[in-house]
Backbone as a printed PyTorch tensor [residue, N CA C, xyz], in Angstrom:
tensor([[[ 84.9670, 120.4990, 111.2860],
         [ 84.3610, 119.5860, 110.3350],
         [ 84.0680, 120.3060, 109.0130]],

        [[ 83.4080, 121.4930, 109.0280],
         [ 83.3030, 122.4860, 107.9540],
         [ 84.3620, 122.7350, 106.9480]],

        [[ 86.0870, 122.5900, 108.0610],
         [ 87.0370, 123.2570, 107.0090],
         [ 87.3660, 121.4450, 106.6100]],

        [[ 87.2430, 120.6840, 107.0200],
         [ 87.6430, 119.4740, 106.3750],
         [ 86.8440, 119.0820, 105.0030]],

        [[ 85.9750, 119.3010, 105.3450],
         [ 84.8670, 118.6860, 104.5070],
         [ 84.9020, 120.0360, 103.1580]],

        [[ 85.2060, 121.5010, 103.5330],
         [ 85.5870, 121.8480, 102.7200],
         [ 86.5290, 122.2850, 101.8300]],

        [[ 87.7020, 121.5640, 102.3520],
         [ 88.9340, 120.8890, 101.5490],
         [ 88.4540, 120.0020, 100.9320]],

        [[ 88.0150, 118.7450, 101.8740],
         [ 87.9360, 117.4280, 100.4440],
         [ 87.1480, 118.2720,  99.2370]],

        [[ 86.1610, 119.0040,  99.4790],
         [ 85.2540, 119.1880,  97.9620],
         [ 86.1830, 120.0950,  96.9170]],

        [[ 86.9440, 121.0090,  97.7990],
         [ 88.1920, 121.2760,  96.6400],
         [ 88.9360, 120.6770,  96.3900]],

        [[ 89.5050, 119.7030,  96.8060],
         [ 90.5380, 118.4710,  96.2200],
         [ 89.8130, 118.0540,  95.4510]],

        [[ 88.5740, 117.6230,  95.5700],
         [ 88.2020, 116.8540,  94.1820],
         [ 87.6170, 117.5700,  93.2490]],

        [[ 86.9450, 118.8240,  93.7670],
         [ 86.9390, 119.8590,  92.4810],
         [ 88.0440, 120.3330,  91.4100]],

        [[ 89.4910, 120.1870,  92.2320],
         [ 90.2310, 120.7240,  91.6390],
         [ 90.8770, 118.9490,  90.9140]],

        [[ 90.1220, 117.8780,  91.2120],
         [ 90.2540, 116.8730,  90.3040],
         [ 91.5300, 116.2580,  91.1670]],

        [[ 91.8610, 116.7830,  92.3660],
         [ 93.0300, 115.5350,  93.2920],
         [ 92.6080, 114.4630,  93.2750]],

        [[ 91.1290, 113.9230,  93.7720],
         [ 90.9580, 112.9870,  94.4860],
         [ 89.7540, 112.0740,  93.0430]],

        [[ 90.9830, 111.2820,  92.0300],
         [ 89.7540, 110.6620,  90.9260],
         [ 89.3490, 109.3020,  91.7030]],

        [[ 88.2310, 108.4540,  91.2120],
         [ 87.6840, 107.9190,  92.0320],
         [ 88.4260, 106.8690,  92.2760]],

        [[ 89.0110, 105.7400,  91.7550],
         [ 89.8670, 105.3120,  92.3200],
         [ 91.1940, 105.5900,  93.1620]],

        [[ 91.9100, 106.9340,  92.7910],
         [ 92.9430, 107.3520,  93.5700],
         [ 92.2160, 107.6190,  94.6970]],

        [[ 91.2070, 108.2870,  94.6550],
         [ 90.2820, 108.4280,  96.3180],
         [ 90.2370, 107.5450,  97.2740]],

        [[ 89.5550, 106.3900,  96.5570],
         [ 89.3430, 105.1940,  97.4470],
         [ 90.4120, 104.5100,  97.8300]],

        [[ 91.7230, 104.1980,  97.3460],
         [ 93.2880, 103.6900,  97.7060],
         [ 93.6560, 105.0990,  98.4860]],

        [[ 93.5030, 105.8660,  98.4190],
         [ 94.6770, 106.9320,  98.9760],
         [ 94.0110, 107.2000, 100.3250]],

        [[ 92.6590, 107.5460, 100.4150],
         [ 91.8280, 107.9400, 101.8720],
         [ 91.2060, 106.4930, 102.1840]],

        [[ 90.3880, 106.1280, 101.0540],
         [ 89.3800, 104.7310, 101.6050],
         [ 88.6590, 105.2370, 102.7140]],

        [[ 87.9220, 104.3490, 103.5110],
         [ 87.1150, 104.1640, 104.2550],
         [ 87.6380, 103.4660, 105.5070]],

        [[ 88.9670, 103.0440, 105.5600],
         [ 89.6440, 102.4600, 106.8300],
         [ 89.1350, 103.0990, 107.8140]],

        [[ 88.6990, 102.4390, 108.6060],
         [ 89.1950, 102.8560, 109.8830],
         [ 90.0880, 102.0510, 111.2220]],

        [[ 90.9610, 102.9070, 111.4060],
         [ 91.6320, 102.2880, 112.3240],
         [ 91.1920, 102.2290, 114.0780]],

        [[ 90.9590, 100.8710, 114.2730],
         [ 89.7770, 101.3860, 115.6820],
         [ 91.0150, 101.9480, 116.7350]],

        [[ 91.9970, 100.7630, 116.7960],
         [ 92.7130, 101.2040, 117.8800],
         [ 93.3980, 102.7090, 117.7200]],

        [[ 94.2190, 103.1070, 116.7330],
         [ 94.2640, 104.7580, 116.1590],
         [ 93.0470, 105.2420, 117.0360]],

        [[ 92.2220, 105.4210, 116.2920],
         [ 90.8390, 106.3070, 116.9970],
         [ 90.9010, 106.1140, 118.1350]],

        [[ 90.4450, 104.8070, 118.8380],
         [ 90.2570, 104.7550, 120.5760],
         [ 91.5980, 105.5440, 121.2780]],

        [[ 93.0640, 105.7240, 120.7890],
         [ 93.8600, 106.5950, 121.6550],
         [ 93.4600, 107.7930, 120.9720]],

        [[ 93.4760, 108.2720, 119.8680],
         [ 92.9990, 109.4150, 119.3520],
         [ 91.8710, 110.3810, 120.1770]],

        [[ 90.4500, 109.7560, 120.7290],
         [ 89.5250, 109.9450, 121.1190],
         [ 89.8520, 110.2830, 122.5490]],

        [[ 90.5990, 109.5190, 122.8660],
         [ 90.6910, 109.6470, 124.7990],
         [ 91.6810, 110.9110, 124.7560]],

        [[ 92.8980, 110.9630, 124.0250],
         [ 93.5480, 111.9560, 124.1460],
         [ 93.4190, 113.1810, 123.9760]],

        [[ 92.0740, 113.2030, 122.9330],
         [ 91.3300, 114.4780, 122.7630],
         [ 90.4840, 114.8570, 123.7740]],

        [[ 89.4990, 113.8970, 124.0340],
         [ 88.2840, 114.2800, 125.0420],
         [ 88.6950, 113.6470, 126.5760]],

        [[ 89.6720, 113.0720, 126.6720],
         [ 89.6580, 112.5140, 128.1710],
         [ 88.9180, 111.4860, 128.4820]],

        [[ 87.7670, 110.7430, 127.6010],
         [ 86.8750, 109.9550, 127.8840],
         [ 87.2050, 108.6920, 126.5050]],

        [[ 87.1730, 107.5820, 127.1970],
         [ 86.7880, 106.4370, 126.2820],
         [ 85.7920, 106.6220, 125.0330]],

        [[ 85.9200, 105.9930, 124.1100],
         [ 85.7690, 105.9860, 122.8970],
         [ 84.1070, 104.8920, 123.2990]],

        [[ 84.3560, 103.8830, 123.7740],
         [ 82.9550, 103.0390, 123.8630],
         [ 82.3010, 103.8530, 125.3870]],

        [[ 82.5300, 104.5180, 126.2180],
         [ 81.7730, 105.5610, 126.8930],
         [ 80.5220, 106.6840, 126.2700]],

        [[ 80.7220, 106.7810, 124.8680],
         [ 80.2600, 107.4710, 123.7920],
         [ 78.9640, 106.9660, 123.0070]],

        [[ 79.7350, 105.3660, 122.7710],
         [ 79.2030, 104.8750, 121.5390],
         [ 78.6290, 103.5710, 121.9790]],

        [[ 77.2320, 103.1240, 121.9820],
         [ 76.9170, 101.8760, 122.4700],
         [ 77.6520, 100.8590, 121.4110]],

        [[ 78.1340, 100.9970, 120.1700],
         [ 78.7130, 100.0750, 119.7920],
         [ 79.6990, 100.8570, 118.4830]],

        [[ 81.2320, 100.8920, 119.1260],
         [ 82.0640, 101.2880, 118.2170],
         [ 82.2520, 100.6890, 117.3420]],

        [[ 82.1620,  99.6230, 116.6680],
         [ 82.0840,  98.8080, 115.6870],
         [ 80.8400,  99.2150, 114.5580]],

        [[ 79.9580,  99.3080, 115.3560],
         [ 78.6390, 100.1170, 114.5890],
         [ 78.1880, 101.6770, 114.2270]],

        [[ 78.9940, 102.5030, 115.2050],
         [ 79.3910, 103.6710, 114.5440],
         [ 80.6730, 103.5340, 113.4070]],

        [[ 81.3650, 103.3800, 113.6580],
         [ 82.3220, 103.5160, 112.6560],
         [ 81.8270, 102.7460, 111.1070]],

        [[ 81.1380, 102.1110, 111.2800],
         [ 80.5920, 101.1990, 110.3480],
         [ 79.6080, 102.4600, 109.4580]],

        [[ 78.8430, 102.9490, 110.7100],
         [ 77.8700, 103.9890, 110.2640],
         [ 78.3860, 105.1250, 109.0500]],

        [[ 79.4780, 105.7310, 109.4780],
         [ 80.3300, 106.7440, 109.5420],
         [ 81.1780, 106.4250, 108.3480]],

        [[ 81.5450, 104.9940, 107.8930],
         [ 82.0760, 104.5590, 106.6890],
         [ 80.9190, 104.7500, 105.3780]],

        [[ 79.9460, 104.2930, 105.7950],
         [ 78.4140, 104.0630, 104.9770],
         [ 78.3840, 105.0930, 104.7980]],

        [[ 78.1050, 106.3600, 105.7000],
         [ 77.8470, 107.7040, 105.0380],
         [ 78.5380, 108.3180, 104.6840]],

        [[ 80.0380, 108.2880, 104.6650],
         [ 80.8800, 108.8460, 103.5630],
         [ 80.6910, 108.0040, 102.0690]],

        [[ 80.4130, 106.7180, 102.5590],
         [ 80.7610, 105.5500, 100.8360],
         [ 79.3480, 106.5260, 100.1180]],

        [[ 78.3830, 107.4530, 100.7250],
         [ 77.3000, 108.2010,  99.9860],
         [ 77.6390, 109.4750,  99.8850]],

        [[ 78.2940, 110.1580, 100.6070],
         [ 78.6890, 111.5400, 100.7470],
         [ 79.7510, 111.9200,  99.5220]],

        [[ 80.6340, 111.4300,  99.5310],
         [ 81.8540, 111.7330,  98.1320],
         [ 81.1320, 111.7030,  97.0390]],

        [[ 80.6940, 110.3080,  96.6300],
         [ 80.0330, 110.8780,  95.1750],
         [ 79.1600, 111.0940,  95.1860]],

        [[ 78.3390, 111.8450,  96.2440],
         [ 77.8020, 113.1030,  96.0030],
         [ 78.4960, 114.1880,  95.5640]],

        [[ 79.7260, 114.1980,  96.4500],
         [ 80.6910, 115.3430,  96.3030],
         [ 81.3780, 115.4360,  94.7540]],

        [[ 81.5160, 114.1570,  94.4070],
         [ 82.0980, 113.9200,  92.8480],
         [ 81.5520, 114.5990,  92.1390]],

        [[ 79.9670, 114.5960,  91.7510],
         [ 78.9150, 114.3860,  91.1300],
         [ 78.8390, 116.4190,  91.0960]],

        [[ 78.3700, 116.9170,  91.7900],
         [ 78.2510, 118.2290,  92.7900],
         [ 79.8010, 119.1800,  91.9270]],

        [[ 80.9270, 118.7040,  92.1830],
         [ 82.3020, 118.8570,  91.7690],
         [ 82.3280, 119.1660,  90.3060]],

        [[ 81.9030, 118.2730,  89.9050],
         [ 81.7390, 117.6920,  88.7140],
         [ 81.0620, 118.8940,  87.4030]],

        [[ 79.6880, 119.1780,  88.1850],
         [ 78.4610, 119.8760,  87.6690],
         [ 79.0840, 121.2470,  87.7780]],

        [[ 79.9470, 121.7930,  88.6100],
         [ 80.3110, 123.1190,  88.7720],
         [ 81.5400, 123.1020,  88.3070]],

        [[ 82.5460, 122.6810,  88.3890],
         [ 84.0790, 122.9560,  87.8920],
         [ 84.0660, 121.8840,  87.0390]],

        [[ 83.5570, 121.4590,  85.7710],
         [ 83.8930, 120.6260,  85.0100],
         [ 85.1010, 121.0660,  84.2210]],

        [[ 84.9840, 122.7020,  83.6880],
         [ 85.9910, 123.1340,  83.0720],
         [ 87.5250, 123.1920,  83.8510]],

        [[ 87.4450, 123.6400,  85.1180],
         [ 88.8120, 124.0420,  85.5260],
         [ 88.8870, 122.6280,  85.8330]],

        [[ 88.2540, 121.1490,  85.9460],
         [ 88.9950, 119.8220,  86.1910],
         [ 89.4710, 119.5750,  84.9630]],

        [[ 88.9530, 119.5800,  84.1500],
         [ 89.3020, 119.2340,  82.1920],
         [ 90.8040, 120.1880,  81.9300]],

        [[ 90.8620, 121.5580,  82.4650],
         [ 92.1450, 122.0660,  82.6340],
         [ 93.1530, 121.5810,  83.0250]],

        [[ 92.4800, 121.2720,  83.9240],
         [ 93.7470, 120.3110,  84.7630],
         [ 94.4200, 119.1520,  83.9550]],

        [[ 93.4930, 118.7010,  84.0790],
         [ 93.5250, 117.2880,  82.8220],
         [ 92.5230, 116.8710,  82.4580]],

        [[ 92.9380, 117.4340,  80.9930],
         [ 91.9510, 117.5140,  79.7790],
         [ 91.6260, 116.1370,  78.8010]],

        [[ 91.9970, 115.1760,  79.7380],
         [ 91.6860, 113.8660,  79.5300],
         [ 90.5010, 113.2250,  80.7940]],

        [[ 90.4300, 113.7130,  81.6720],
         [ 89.1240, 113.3650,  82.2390],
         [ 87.7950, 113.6990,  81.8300]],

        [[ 87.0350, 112.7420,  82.2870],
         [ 85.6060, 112.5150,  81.7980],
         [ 84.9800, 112.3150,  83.0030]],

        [[ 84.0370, 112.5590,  82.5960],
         [ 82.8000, 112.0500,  84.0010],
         [ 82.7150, 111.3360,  84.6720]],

        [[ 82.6310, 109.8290,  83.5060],
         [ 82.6740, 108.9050,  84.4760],
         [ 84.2480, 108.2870,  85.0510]],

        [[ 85.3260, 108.8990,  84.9130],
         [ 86.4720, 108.8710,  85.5720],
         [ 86.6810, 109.2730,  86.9620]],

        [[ 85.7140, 111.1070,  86.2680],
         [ 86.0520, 111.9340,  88.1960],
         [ 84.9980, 110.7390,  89.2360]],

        [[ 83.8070, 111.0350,  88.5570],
         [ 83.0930, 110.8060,  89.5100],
         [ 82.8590, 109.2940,  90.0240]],

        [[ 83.2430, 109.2980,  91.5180],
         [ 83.3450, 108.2190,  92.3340],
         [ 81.8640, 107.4510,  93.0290]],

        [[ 81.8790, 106.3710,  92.2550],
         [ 81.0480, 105.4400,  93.0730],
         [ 81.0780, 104.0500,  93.0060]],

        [[ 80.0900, 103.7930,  94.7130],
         [ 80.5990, 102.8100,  95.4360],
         [ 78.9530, 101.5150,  95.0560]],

        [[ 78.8160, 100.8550,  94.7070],
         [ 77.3370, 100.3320,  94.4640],
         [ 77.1870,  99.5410,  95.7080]],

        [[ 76.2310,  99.4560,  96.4290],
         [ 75.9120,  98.4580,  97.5510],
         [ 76.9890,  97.2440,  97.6070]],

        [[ 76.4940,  96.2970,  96.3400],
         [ 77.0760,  95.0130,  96.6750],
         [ 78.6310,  95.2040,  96.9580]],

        [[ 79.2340,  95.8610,  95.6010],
         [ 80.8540,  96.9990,  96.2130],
         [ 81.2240,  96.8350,  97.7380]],

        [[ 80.1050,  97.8570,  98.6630],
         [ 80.4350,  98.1890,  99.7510],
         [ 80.3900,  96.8270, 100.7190]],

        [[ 79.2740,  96.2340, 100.6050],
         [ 79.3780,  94.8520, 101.2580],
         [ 80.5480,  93.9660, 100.9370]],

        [[ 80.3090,  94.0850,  99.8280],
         [ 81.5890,  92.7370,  99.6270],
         [ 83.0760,  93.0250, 100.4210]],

        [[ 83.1460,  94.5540, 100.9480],
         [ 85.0360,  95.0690, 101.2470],
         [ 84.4950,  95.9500, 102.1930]],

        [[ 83.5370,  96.1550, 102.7350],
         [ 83.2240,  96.6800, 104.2020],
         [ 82.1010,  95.7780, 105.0960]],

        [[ 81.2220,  94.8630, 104.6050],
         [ 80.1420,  93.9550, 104.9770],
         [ 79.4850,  95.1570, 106.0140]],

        [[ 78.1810,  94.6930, 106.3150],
         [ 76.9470,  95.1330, 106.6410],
         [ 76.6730,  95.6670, 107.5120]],

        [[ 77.9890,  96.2310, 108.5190],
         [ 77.6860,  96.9600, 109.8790],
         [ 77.6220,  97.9070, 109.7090]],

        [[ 76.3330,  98.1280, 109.7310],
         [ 75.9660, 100.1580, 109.7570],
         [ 74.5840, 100.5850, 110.3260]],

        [[ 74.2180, 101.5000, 110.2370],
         [ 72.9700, 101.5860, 110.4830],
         [ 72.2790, 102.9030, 109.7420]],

        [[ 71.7700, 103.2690, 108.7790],
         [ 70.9180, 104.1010, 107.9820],
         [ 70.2320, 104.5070, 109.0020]],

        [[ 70.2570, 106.1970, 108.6630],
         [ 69.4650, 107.4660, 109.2410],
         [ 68.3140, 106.8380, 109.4050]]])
């Protein structure tokens, strides 16, 4: 999880992932049936054996990434502004940095989640 999570923050440090190319290219999909063979083939055990409601984790798990990236944008942003502007020296702030506003997330993911 460490080396994933610390790839994405160099992809978007290094300005791969602008906020719309982010959200079309990764998004927040999740594919249940993908995952449910994914999950068994990894662990040997069912996917709802795990989770009292896979619909509501994954929901969860969408919600806290739609907060986690632009954090990561934001974070990205504040430290490599120069080597992203290198890159392309036509980005701006509010270009890199990705965000999702509530009503956003409801309207194209609706309300299944559950906050820490």
């Amino acid at each position: 999880m460490k080396v994933e999570y610390g790839f994405d923050v160099d992809q978007i440090a290094k300005g791969h992932y602008a906020p719309k190319a982010y959200h079309d290219f990764i998004g927040f999909e999740v594919s249940k049936p993908v995952l449910e063979r994914a999950f068994a083939k990894t662990y040997s055990i069912d996917l709802s054996s795990v989770f009292f409601s896979v619909d509501l984790a994954i929901g969860s798990y969408r919600h806290a990434i739609s907060t986690v990236i632009p954090r990561m944008t934001k974070v990205a942003w504040h430290l490599k502004r120069d080597e992203i502007q290198h890159s392309d020296p036509s980005e701006t702030k509010d270009q890199f940095i990705y965000h999702v506003s509530n009503s956003e997330y409801q309207k194209e993911w609706g309300h299944i989640y559950e906050q820490p």
